[in-house]
DSSP file (Angstrom, degrees, kcal/mol; ACC not computed):
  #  RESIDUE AA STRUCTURE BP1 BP2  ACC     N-H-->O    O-->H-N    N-H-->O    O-->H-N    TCO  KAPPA ALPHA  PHI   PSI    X-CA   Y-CA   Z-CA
    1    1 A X              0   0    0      0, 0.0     2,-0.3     0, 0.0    16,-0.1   0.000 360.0 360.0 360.0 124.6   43.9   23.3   54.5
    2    2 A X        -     0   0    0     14,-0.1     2,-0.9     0, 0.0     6,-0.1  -0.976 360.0 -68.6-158.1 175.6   40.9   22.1   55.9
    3    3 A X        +     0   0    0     -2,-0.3    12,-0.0     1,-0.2    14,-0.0  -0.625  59.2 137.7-102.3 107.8   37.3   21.3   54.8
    4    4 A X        +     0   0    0     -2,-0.9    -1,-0.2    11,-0.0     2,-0.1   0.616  48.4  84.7 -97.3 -22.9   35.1   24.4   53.8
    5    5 A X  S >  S-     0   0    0      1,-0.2     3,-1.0     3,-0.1     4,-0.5  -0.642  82.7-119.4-103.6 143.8   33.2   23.3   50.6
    6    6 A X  G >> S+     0   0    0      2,-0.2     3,-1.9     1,-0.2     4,-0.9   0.933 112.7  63.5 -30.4 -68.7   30.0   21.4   51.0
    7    7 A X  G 34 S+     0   0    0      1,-0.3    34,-0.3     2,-0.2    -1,-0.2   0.750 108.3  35.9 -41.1 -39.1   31.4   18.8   49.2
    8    8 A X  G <4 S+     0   0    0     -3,-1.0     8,-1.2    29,-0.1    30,-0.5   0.272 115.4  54.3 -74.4  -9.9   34.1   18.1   51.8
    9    9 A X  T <4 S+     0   0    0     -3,-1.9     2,-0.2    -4,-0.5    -2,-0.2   0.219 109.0  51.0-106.9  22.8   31.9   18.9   55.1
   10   10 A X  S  < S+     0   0    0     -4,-0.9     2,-0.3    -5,-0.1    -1,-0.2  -0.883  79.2  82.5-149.5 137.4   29.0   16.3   54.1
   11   11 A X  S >  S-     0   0    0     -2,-0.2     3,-0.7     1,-0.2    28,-0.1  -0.915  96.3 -61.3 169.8-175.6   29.6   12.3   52.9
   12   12 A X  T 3  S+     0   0    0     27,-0.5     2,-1.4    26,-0.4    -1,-0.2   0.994 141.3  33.0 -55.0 -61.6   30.1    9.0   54.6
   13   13 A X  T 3  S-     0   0    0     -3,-0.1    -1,-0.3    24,-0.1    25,-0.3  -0.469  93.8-165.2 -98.5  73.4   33.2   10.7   56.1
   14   14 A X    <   +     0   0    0     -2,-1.4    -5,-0.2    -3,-0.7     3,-0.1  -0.037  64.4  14.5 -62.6 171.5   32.4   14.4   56.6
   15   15 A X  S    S+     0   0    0     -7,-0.3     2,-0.3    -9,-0.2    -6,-0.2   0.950 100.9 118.0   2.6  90.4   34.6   17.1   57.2
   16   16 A X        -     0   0    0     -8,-1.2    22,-2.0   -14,-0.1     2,-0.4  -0.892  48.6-155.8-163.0 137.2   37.8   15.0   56.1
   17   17 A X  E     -A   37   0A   0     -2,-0.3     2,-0.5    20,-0.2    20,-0.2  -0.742  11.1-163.6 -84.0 133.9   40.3   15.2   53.6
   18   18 A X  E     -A   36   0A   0     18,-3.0    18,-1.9    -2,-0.4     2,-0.7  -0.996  18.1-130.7-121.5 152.0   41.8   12.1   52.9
   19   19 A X  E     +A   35   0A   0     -2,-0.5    16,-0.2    16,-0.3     3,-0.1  -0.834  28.7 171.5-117.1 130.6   45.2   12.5   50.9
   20   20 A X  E     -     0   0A   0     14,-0.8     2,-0.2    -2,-0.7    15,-0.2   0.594  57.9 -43.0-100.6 -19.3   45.5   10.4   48.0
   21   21 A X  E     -A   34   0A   0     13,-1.3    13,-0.8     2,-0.0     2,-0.3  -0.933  41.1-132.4 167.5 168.1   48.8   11.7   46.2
   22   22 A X  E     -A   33   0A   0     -2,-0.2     2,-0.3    11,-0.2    11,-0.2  -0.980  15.3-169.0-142.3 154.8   50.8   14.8   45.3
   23   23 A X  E     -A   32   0A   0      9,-1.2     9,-2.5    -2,-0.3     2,-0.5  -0.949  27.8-118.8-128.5 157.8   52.4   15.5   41.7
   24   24 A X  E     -A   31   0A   0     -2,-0.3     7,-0.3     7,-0.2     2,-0.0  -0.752  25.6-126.0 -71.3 135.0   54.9   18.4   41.3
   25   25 A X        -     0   0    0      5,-1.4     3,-0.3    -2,-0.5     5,-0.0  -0.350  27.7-103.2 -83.8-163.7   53.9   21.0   38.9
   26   26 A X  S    S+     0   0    0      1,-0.3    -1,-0.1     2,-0.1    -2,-0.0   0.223 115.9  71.8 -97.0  19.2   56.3   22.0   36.0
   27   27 A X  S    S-     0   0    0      3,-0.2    -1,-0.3     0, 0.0    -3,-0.0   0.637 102.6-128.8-119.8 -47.4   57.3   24.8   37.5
   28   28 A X  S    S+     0   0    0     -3,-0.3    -2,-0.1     2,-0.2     3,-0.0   0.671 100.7  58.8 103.8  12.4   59.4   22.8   40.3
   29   29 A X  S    S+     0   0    0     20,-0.1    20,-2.6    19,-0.0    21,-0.2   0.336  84.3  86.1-138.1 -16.1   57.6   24.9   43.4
   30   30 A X  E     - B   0  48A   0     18,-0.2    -5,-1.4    19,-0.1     2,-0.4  -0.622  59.5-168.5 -60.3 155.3   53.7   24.0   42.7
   31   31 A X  E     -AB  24  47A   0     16,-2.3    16,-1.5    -7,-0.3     2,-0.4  -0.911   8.5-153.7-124.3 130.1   52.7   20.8   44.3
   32   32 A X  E     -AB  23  46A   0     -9,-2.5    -9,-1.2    -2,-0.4     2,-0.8  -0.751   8.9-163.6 -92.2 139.4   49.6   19.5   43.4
   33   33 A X  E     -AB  22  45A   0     12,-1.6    12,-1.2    -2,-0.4   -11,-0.2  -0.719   9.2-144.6-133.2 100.9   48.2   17.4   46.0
   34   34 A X  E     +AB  21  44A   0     -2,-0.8   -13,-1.3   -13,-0.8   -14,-0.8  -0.174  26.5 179.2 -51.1 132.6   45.1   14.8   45.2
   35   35 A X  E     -AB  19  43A   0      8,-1.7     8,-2.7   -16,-0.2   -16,-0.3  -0.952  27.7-131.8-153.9 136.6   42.7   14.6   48.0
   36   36 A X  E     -AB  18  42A   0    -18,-1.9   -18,-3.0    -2,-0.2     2,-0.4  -0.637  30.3-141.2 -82.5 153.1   39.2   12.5   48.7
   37   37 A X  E >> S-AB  17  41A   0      4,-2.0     3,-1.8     1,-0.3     4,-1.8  -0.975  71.4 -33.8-117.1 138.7   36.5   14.7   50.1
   38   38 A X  T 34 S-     0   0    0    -22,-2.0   -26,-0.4   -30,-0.5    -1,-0.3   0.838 109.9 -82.6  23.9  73.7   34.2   13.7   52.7
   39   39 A X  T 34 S+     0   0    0    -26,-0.2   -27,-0.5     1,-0.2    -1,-0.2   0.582 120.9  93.1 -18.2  78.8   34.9   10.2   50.5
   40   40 A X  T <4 S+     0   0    0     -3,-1.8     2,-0.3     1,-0.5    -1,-0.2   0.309  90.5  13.5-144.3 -50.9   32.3   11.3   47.9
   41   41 A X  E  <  -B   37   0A   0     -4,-1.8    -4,-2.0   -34,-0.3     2,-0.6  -0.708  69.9-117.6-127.4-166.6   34.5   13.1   45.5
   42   42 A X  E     -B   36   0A   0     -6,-0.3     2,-0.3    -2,-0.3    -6,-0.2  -0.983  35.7-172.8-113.6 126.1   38.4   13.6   44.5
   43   43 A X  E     -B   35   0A   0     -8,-2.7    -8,-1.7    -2,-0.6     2,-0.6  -0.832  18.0-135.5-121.9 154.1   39.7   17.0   44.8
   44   44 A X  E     -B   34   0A   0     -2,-0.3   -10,-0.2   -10,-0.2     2,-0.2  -0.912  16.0-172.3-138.0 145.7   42.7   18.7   43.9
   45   45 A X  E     -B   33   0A   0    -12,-1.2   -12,-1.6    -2,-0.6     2,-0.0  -0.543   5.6-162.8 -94.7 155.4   44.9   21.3   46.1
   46   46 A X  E     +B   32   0A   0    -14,-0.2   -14,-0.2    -2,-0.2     2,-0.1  -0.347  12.9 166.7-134.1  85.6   48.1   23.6   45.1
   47   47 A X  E     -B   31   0A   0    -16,-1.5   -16,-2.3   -17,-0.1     2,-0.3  -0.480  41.6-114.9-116.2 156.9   50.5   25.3   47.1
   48   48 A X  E  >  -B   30   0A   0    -18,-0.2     4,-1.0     1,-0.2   -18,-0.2  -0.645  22.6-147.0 -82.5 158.0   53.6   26.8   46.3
   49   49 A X  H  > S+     0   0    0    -20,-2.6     4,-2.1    -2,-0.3    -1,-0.2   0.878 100.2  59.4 -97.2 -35.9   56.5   24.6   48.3
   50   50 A X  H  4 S+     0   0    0      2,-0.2     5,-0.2   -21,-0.2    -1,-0.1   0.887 103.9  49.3 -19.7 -67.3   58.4   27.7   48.7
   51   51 A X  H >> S+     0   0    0      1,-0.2     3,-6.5     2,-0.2     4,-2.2   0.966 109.7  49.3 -60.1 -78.0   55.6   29.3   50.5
   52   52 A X  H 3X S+     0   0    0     -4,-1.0     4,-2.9     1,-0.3     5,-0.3   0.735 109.7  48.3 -36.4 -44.7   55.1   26.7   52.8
   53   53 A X  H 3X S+     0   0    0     -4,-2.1     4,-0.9     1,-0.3    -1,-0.3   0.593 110.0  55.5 -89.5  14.1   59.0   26.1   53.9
   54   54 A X  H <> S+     0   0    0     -3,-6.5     4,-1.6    -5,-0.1    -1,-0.3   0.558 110.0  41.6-106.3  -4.0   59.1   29.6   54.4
   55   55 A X  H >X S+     0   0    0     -4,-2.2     3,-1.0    -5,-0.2     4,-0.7   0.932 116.9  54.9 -85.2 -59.1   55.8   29.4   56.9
   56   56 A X  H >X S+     0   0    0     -4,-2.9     4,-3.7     1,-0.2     3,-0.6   0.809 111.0  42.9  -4.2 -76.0   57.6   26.4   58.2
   57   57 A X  H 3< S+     0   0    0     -4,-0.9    -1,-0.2    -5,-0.3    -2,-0.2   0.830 113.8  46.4 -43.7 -46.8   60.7   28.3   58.8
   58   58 A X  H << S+     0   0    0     -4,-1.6    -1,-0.2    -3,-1.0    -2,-0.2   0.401 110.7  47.7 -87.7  -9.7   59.4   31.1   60.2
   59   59 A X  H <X>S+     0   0    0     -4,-0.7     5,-1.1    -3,-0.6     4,-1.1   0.619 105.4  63.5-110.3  -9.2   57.0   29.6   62.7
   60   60 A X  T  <5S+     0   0    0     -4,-3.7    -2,-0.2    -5,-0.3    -3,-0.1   0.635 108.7  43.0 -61.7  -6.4   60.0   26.9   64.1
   61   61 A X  T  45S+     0   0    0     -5,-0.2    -1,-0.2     1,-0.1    -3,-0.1   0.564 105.4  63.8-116.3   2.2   62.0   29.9   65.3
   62   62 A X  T  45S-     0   0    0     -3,-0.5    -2,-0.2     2,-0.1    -1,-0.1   0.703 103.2-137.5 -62.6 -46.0   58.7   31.1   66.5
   63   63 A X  T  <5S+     0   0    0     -4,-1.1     2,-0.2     1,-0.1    -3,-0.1   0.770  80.7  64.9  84.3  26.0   58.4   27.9   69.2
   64   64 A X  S   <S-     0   0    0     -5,-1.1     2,-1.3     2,-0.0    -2,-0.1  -0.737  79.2-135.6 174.1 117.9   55.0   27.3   68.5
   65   65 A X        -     0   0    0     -2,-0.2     2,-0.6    -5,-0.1    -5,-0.1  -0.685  21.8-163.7 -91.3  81.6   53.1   26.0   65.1
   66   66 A X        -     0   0    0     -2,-1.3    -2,-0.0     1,-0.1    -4,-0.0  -0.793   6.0-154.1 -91.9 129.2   50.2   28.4   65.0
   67   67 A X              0   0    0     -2,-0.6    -1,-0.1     1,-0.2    -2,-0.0   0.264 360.0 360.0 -79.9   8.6   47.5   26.4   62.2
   68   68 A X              0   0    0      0, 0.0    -1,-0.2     0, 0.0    -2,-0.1   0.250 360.0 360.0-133.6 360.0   45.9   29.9   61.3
């Protein structure tokens, strides 16, 4: 996650997420995760947590945390 949309690359604080909070979704693998952009607006992200601990997993036995 990182800042593509206008709205997050231009503000007082450009290109920055700030993270403001996360809720679960009802499902019990979304997480929504509340975020300021370039502190101008409030945005919201979703990932599945599944997905994530299985890129987790799979790039710790890797030895290296490639971000792309």
């Amino acid at each position: 996650m990182g800042p593509e949309a206008d709205y997050e690359r231009t503000g007082n604080i450009g290109r920055c997420h700030l993270p403001c909070g996360y809720t679960p979704g009802p499902d019990n693998d979304t997480l929504n995760l509340h975020y300021g952009a370039a502190n101008t607006s409030i945005a919201l992200a979703d990932g599945s947590v599944s997905e994530m601990l299985d890129w987790l997993n799979f790039n710790a036995t890797q030895g290296d945390v490639d971000s792309g």
